[in-house]
GUNU-853089 format. One record per residue (C-alpha): x, y, z. Coordinates in steps of 0.2 Angstrom, whole numbers, padded with zeros to 4 digits, always signed. Each point is the difference from the previous one (the first is absolute). Layout:
XYZ;...
***
This chain:
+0000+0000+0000;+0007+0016-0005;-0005+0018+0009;-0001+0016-0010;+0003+0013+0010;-0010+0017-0010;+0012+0015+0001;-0009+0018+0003;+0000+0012-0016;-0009+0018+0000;-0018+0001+0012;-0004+0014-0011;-0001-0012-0016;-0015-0007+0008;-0008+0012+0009;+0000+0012-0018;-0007-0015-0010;-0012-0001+0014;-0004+0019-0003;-0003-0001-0019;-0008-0017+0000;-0021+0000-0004;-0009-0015+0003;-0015-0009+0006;-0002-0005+0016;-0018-0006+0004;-0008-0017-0007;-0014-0007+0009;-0001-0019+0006;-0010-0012+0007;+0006-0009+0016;+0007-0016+0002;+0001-0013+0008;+0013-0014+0005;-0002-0019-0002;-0012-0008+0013;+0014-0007+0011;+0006+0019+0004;-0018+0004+0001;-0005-0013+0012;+0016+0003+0012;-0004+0020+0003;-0019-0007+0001;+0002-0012+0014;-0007+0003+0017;+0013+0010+0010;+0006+0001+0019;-0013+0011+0008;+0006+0012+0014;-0002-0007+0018;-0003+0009+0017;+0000-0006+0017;-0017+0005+0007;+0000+0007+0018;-0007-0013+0011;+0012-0014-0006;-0016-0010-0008;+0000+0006-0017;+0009+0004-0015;-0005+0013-0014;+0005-0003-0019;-0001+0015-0010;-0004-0008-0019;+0007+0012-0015;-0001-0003-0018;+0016-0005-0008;+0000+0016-0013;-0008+0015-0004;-0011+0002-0016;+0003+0013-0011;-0017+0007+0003;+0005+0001+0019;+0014+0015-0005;-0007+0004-0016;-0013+0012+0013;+0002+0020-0003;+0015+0005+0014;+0004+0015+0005;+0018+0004+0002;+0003+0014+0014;+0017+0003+0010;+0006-0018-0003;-0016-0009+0005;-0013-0010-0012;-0015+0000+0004;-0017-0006-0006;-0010+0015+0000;-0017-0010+0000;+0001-0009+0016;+0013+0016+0011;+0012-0016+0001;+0019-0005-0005;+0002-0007-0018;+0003-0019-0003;+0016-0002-0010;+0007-0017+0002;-0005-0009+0017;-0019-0005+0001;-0010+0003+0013;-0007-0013+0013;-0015-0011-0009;-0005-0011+0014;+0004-0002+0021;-0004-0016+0009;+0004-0006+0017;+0007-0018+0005;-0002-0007+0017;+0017-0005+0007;-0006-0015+0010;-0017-0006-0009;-0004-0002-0019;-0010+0014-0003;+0004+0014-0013;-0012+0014-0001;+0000+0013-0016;-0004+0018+0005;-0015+0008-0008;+0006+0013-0011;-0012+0010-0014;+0001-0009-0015;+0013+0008-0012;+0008+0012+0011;+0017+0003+0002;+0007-0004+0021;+0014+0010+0005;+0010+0006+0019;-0006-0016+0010;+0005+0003+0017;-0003-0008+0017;-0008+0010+0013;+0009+0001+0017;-0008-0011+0012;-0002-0018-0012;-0018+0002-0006;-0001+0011-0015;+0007+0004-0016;-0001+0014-0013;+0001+0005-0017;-0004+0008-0015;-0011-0005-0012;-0001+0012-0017;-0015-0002-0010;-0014+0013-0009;+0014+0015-0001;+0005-0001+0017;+0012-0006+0012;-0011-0008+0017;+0005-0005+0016;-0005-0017+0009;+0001-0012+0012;+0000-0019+0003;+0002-0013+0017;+0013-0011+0002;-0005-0017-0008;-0015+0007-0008;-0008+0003-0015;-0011+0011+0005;+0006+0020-0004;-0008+0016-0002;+0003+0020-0006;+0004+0010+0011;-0006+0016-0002;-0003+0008-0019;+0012+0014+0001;+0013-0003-0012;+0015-0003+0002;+0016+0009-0007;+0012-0013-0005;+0013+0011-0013;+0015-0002+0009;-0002-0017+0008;-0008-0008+0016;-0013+0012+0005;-0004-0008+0018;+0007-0006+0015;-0005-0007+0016;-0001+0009+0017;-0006-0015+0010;-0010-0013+0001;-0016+0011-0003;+0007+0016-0013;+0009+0004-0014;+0007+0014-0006;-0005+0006-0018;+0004+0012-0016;-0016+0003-0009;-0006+0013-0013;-0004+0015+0005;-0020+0001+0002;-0006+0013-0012;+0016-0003-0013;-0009+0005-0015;+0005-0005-0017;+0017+0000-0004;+0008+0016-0010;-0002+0000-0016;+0013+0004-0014;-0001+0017-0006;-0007+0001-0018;+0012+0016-0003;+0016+0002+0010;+0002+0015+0010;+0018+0000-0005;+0016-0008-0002;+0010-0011+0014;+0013+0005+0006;+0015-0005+0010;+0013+0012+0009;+0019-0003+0003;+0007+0006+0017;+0019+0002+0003;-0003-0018+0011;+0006-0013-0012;-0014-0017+0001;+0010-0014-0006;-0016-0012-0003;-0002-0014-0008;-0013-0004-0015;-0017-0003+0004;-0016-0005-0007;-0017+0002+0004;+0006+0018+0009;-0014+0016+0001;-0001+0009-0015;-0012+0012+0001;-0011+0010+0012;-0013-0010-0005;+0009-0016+0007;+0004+0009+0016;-0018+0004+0003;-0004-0019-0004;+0013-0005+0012;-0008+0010+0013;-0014-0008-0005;+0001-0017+0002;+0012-0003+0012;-0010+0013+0015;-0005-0012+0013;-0010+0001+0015;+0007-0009+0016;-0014-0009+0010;-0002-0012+0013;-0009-0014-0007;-0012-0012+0015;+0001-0018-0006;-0014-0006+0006;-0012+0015-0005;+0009+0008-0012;-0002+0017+0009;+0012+0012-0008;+0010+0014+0010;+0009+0013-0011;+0017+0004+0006;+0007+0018-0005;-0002+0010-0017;+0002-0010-0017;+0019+0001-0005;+0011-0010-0011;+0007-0013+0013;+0016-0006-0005;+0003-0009+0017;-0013-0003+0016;+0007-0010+0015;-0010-0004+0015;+0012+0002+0015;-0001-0019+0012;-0009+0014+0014;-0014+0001-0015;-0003+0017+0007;+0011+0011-0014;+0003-0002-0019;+0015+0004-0010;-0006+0009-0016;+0009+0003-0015;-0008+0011-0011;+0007+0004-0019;-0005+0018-0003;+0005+0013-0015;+0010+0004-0011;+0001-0018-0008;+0015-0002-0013;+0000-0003-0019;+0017-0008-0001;-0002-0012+0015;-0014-0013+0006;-0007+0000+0018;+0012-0014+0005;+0008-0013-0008;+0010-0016+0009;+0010+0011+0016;-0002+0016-0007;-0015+0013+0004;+0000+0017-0009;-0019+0009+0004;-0001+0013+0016;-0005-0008+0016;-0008+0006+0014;+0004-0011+0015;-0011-0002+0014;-0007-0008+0018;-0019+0001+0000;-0012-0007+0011;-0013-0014-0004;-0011+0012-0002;+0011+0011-0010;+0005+0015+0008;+0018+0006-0003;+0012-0004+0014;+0018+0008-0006;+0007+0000-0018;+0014-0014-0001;+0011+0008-0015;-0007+0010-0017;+0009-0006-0017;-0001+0011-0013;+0003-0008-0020;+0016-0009+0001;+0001-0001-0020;+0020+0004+0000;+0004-0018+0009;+0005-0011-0011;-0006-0018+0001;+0008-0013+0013;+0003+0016+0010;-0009+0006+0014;-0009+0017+0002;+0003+0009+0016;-0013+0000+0016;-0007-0017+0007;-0002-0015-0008;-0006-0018+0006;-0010+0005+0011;-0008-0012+0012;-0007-0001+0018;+0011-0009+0011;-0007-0015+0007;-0004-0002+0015;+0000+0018+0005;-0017+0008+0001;+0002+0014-0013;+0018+0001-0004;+0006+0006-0017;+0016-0007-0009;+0009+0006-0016;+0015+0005-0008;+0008+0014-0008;+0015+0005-0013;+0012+0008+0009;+0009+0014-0016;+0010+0010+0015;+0010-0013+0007;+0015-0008-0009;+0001-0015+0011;-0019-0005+0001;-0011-0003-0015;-0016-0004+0011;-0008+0003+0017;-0014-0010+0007;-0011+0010+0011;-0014-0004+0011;-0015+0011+0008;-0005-0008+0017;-0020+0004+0001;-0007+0013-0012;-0001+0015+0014;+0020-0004+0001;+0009+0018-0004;+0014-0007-0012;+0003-0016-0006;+0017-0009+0007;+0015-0004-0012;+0000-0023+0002;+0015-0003-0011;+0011+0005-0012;+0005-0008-0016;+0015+0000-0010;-0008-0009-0017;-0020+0002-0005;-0013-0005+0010;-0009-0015-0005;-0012-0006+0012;-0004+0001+0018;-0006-0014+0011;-0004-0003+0019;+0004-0012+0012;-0009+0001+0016;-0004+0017+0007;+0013+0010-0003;+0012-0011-0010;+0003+0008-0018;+0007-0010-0015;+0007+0012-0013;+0006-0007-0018;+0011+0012-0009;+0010-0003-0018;+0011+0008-0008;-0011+0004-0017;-0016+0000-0009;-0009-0011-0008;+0002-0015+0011;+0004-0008-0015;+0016+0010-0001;+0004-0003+0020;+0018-0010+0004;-0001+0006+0019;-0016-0002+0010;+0002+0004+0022;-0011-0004+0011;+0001+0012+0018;-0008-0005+0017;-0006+0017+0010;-0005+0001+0015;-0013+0015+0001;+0001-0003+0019;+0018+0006+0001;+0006-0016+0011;+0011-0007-0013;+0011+0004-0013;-0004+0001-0020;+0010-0015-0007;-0001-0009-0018;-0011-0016-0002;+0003-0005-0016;+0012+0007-0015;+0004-0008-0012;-0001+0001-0023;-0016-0006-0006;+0009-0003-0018;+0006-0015+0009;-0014-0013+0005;+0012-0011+0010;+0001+0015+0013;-0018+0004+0000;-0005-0002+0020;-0019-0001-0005;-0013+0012+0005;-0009+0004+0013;-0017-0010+0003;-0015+0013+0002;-0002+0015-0007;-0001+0019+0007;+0002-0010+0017;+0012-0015+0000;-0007-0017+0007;+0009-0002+0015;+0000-0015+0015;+0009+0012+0014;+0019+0003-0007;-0004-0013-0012;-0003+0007-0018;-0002-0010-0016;+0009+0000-0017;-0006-0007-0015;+0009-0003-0015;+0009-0013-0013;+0014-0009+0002;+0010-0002-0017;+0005-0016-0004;+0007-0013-0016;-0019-0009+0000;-0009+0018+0001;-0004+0013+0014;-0006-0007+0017;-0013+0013+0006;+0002+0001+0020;-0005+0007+0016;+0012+0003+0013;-0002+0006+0019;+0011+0016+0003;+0005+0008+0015;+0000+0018-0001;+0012+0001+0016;+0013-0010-0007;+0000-0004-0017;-0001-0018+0001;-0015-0011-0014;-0006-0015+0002;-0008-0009-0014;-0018-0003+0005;-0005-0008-0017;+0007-0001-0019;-0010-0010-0013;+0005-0016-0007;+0016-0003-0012;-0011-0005-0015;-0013+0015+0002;-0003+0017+0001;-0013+0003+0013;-0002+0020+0005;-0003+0004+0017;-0016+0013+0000;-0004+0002+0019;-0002-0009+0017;-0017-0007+0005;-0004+0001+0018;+0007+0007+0013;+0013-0014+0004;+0009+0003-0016;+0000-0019-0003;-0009+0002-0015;+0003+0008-0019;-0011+0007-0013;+0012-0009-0015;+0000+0003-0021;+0008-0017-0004;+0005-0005-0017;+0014-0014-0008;+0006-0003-0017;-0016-0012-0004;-0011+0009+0013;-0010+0015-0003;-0001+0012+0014;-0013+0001+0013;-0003+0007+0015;+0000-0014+0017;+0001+0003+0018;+0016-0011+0006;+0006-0001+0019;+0021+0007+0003;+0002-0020+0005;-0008-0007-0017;-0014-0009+0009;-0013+0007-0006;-0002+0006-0017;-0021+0005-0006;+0000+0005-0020;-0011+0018-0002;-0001-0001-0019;+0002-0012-0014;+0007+0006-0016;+0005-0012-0012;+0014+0000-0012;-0008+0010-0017;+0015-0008-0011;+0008-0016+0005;+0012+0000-0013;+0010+0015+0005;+0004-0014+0015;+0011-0007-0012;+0010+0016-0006;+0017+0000+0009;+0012+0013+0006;+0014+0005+0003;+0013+0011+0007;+0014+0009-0011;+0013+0008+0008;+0011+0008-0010;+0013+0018+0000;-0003+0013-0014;+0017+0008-0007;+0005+0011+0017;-0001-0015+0009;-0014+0005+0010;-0013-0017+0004;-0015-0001-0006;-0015-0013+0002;-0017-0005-0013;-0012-0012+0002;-0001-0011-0016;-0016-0008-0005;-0004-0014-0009;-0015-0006-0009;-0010-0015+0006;+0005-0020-0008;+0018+0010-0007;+0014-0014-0004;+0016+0010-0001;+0003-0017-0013;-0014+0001-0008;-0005+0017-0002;+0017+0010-0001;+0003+0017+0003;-0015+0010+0002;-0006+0019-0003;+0001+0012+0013;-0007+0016+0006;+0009+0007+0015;-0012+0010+0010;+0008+0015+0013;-0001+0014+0009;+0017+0013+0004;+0005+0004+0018;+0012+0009+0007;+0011-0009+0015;+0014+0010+0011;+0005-0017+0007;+0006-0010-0015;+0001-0014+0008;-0020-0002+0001;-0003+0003-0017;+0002-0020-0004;-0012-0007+0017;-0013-0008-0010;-0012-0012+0012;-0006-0015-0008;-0019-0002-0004;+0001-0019+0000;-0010+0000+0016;-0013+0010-0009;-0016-0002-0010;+0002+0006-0016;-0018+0012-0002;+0000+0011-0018;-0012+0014+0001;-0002+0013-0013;+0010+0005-0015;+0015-0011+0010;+0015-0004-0012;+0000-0017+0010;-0015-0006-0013;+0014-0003-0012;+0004-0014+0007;-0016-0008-0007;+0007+0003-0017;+0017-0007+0000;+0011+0014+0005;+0011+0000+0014;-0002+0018+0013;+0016+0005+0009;-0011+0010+0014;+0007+0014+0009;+0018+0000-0006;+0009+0012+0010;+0003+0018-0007;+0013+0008+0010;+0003+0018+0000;+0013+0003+0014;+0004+0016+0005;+0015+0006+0011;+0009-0016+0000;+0014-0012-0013;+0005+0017-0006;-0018+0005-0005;-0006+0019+0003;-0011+0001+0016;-0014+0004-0012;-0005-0016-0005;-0008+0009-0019;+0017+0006-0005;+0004-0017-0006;-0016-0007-0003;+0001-0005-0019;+0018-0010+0002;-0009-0010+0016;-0015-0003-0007;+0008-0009-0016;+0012-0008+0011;-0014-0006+0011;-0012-0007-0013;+0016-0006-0012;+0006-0012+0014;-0019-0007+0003;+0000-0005-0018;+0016-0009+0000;-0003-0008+0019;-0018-0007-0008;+0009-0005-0018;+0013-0008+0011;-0013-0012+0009;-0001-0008-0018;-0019+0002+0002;-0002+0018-0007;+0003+0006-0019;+0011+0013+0003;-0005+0006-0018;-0019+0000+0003;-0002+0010+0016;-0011+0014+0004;-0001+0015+0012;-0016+0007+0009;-0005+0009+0014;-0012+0013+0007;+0001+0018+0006;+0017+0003+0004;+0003-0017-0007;-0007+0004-0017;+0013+0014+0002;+0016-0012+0000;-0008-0009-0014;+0001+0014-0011;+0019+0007+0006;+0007-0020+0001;-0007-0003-0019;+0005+0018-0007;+0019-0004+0006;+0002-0019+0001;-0004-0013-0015;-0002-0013+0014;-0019-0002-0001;-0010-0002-0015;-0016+0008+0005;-0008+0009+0013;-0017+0005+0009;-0002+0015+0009;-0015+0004+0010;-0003+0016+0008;+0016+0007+0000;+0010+0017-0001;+0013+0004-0015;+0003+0018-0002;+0004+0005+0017;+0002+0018-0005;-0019-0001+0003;+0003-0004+0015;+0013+0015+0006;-0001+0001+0019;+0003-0021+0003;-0007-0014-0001;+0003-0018+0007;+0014+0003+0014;+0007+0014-0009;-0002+0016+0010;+0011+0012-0012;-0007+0011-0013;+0001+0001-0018;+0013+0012+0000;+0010-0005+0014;+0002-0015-0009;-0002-0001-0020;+0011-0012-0005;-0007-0012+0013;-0019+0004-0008;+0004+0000-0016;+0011-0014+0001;-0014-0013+0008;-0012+0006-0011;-0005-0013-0012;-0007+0012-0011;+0015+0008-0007;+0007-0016-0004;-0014-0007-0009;+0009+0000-0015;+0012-0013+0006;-0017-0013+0006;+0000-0012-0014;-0006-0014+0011;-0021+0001-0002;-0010+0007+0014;-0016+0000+0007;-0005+0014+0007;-0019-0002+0012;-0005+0016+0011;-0015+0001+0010;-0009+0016-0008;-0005+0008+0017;+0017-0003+0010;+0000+0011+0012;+0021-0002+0007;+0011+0015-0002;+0014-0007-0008;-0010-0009-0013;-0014+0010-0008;-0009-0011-0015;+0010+0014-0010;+0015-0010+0001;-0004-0014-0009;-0008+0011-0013;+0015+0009-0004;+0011-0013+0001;-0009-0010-0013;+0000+0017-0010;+0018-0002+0000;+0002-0018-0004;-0012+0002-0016;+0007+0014-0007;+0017-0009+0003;-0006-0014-0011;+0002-0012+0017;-0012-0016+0001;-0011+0005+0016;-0019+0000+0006;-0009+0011+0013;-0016-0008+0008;-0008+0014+0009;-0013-0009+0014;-0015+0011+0003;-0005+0006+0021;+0014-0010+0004;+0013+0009+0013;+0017-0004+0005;-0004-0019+0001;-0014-0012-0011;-0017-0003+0010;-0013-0002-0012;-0001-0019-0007;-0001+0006-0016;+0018+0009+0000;+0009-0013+0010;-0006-0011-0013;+0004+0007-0014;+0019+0007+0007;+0003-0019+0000;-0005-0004-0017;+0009+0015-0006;+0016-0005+0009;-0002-0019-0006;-0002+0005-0016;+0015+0014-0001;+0011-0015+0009;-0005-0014-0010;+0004+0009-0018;+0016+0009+0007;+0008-0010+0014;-0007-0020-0005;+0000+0001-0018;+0012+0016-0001;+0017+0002-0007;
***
């Protein structure tokens, strides 16, 4: 097998042929479908989600339909501030996860299974259990509105609450108080009819500079007009109220605001309110992933809803850039176990030695909040152990994804011992992980004993655990860790003894399900029983290649291969190789690859894994490395991204070919988002691959000037660097044929439908073999069964001519 390294000529060739060149982009077609086989498999019933009732008698099973259909997102949406919403029903928009369909309850100890009554055809959303271990809630949309309901614990019997509707746009609506209350958003009373457009504009839009610069990234579905502000406004007002169970009596809390946060304190005497107030931003959504840009009025009410102080006022944070933090407080909670004490932290910009300060406000009528901590990294979450015991996790960057040095403090708000380090360690590295932390705001805890849970990395697969950990001195025990030959996932204790686990246990011939299992394996009781869809996938093997790219820096893939193959028989064998780039600081973990052999081999949506139904074999997951600030590399990983990234997917090929079970002449390159990104830079400057699919990705990142993935320098800090990675100004050196598929409405920054448009502009006027598919309603992932669907044909189709029976 010979490798033909693509030496770079002149961007500007392409991008001027791009410039000049006139063609046709649109041609309708009908959607597709794949052979029963593939159909079937994303057909077949799938493992519902499972919940402990209260009480210890029962469990709840939340049944969902496997996919979407494209009626489901084909519904008008409006797109305001980053949200979608449906307009019809004042509720988020579906996009790719459907919502519930069906809830029944199964007796733990008798062979009873009740279904719960639900209105026929409605959709069933935010199930929660009421405090107490009688009741649950949840939403039931149906008849343009959003309703809130209620049920008993191993009954079928349910009822609607109250009328009023309910206003679900940015999520869970409600939430309970006790046993006997909730605590809703509704729509106003008296809304009226949503603003209309205006027939003739009062004027132009516009936007002023100011001598603050506001490095942002790209967004979609921002404001746009004043019109959109006022229906912003409009259907996101809520009115707060207090919501009796039993009668449905209603108690309004306060004035109707935009909510963007209400927290009930444990005293359930005082609120927390977060209210999003004017001026909103045309250049930034309300919030996306950490970040939060809108003004914010903070404040302590009462439960009735007078004002008790103001907690902080944030005005428009549009000059902070993503993955950083605007200043005044942020993750804010009520401690627990106080009666009304406030927690957050804050950016520190005076101070050279501490980034972040955590704060804390001892009762509302307190006159200034106390300094808890400081931090030399980023916050990144706060927990609590006992009374007074604060657990603080700093790292050293944002995203997580980007993280190689994560510290855990123990603080003692009482003062009687010292701040000291729990755990520090580099998450790139999985061998170091020490686990996490069972609970969630508040740690589960048995005095000074505290559990961990996690996975133990092994040759045969990862061994999820659960250890005992002394917070005093440091020392684990191993309470349980699932069997050698299966990956069973600790979920939660049952009980108060702790003797017991809520389990998802799966093996190689074994699909998962959900069991109840004692910590001494006396005692194992199945919850659900999901059978295996495909039982011919049980016969595709895999294997682990480890291999070193050129720099000598390891690296891992999983190679799969398809079901019956005979090395003797069958020979060598197409590929694709399927991947996604990440950046490591520790070079050493860029090769830790766990082994799945423990592990049921499931393939939902437009998965790449289907290609082992049609003879291929798949190299999964082959490592991507971009290192940065180590082997001589710059400390910014991008500065050498091109060189790794063929190094990285030239050595997979030759590891696979190696094997003698790969065609190293006939292998193909895929991925999505980011990796649909490397597939267009890895074919335009590598002849190693002879075709490629690229799904929702990104290849002029020019268009994207203020960063995107890990990248946190602009544009013109950093041109090469952009125009360097960019696919597009290379296309003329992509003779490999790709595919490219964008969903129509994706609404991530980096990779606005555009892209794909643009860069098939480039490839046809170049005279380069390529096809767009453009998915209608679909977002940043496929949801709709007709979409997955038809990606799959297209890709077996693309693969099959120019991979199988290509040159």
């Amino acid at each position: 097998m010979t490798i033909r390294r693509v030496k770079p000529s002149s961007p500007i060739i392409a991008l001027l042929v791009c410039l000049i060149a006139v063609m046709p982009l649109q041609a309708q077609d009908t959607f597709r479908t794949p052979d029963d086989s593939v159909v079937e498999m994303l057909e077949a019933e799938q493992l519902p989600g499972v919940r402990l009732a209260p009480g210890g008698e029962w469990v709840m099973k939340l049944h969902r339909p496997n996919m979407l259909s494209l009626e489901d997102i084909a519904i008008e949406r409006l797109y305001l501030a980053g949200y979608r919403i449906d307009p019809a029903t004042n509720s988020a928009a579906l996009s790719r996860t459907p919502r519930y369909e069906k809830i029944q309850f199964d007796h733990l100890s008798e062979d009873r299974t009740v279904t719960v009554n639900t209105p026929e055809g409605a959709v069933i959303d935010h199930v929660q259990f009421a405090p107490g271990g009688e009741h649950f809630s949840f939403t039931v949309t149906k008849d343009g509105a959003v309703e809130l309901w209620k049920g008993s614990i191993g009954s079928s019997d349910t009822r609607r609450i109250t009328e009023a509707p309910l206003n679900s746009t940015a999520g869970n609506p409600c939430r309970w108080l006790n046993s006997d209350e909730l605590l809703c958003e509704f729509i106003p009373p008296r809304r009226g009819e949503a603003p209309g457009r205006p027939a003739v504009p009062e004027g132009p839009v516009t936007e002023q500079t100011t001598d603050t610069p506001a490095p942002v990234r790209t967004f979609q579905d921002l404001l746009t007009s004043p019109h959109e502000v006022e229906l912003f406004e409009y259907y996101f007002t809520s009115q707060l109220k207090r919501v009796r169970a039993d009668d449905g009596n209603l108690t309004p809390i306060g004035e109707p605001a935009i909510f963007d946060a209400v927290q009930p304190a444990p005293d359930r005497e005082h609120l927390f309110v977060s209210r999003t107030v004017r001026p909103f931003s045309f250049i930034v959504p309300d919030r996306w992933r950490i970040n939060d840009w809108f003004p914010r009025e903070m404040e302590i009410w009462t439960m009735e809803g007078e004002h008790v102080r103001d907690v902080a006022s944030l005005g428009l944070a549009e000059e902070v850039p993503v993955d950083s933090m605007r200043t005044g407080p942020r993750d804010i909670h009520w401690q627990p176990g106080q009666d009304a004490a406030l927690v957050w932290v804050e950016v520190d910009t005076a101070s050279a030695d501490v980034s972040e300060r955590l704060y804390r406000l001892p009762h509302p009528q307190a006159s200034e909040p106390e300094q808890v901590a400081t931090l030399e990294m980023f916050h990144w979450r706060t927990q609590w152990y006992g009374n007074d015991t604060a657990l603080i996790t700093e790292v050293n960057r944002y995203p997580y994804r980007a993280v190689s040095h994560e510290r855990t403090h123990v603080v003692d708000l009482s003062g009687e011992e010292e701040p000291r380090v729990l755990f520090d360690y580099n998450p790139e590295d999985a061998h170091a992980d020490p686990g996490t932390l069972m609970g969630g705001r508040s740690v589960m805890a048995d005095g000074e004993t505290l559990f961990l849970r996690g996975e133990r990395i092994t040759d045969d697969g990862a061994r999820p655990y659960i250890d005992r950990f002394d917070i005093v001195s440091g020392e684990t025990d191993r309470l349980w860790e699932s069997p050698a030959n299966r990956y069973e996932v600790p979920q939660r204790f049952v009980g108060s003894n702790r003797d017991t686990l809520l389990t998802r246990s799966e093996s190689s011939s074994e699909h998962p399900n959900y069991q109840l299992r004692s910590l001494d394996g006396s005692f194992v009781q199945a919850l659900t029983r999901v059978e295996d869809p495909a039982p011919v996938l049980q016969d595709a093997q895999e294997h682990i290649l480890r291999y070193d790219r050129e720099d000598g820096v390891g690296l891992a893939a999983r190679l799969h291969l398809p079901p019956g193959y005979d090395a003797e028989e069958d020979g060598p064998l197409p590929a694709i190789l399927w991947a996604y780039p990440r950046e490591f600081a520790d070079p050493a973990a860029a090769g830790q690859m766990p082994s799945t052999a423990n592990r049921f081999m499931r393939i939902n949506g437009a998965s790449p894994m289907f290609f082992l139904l049609r003879g291929y074999a798949v190299i999964e997951n082959a490592s991507m490395a971009i290192i940065g600030g180590q082997l001589g590399y710059p400390d910014e990983p991008n500065d050498t991204y091109i060189e790794q990234l063929v190094m990285s997917a030239e050595a997979a090929v030759e590891a696979a070919a190696e094997t003698g079970w790969v065609d190293g002449d006939r292998v193909g390159i895929g991925g999505h988002s980011y990796g649909g990104f490397m597939t267009a830079n890895v074919l335009a400057h590598t002849g190693a691959f002879v075709a490629g699919i690229a799904r929702n990705a990104a290849f002029n990142r020019t268009l994207t000037p203020f960063g995107f993935q890990n990248e946190q320098r602009t544009l013109w800090e950093a041109q090469d660097v952009y125009t360097g990675m960019s696919p597009f100004m290379y296309a003329h050196q992509i003779d490999a044929p790709i595919l490219l598929i964008h969903g129509m409405d994706d609404p991530n920054p980096g990779t606005f439908p555009m892209q794909s448009e643009r860069m098939y502009h480039a490839l046809k006027g170049l005279g380069k073999p390529a096809r767009l598919v453009r998915l209608p309603h679909e977002d940043h992932g496929y949801g709709a069964r007709e979409s997955i669907f038809h990606a799959l044909v297209e890709m077996f189709e693309w693969f099959d001519a120019h991979v199988k029976g290509g040159e």
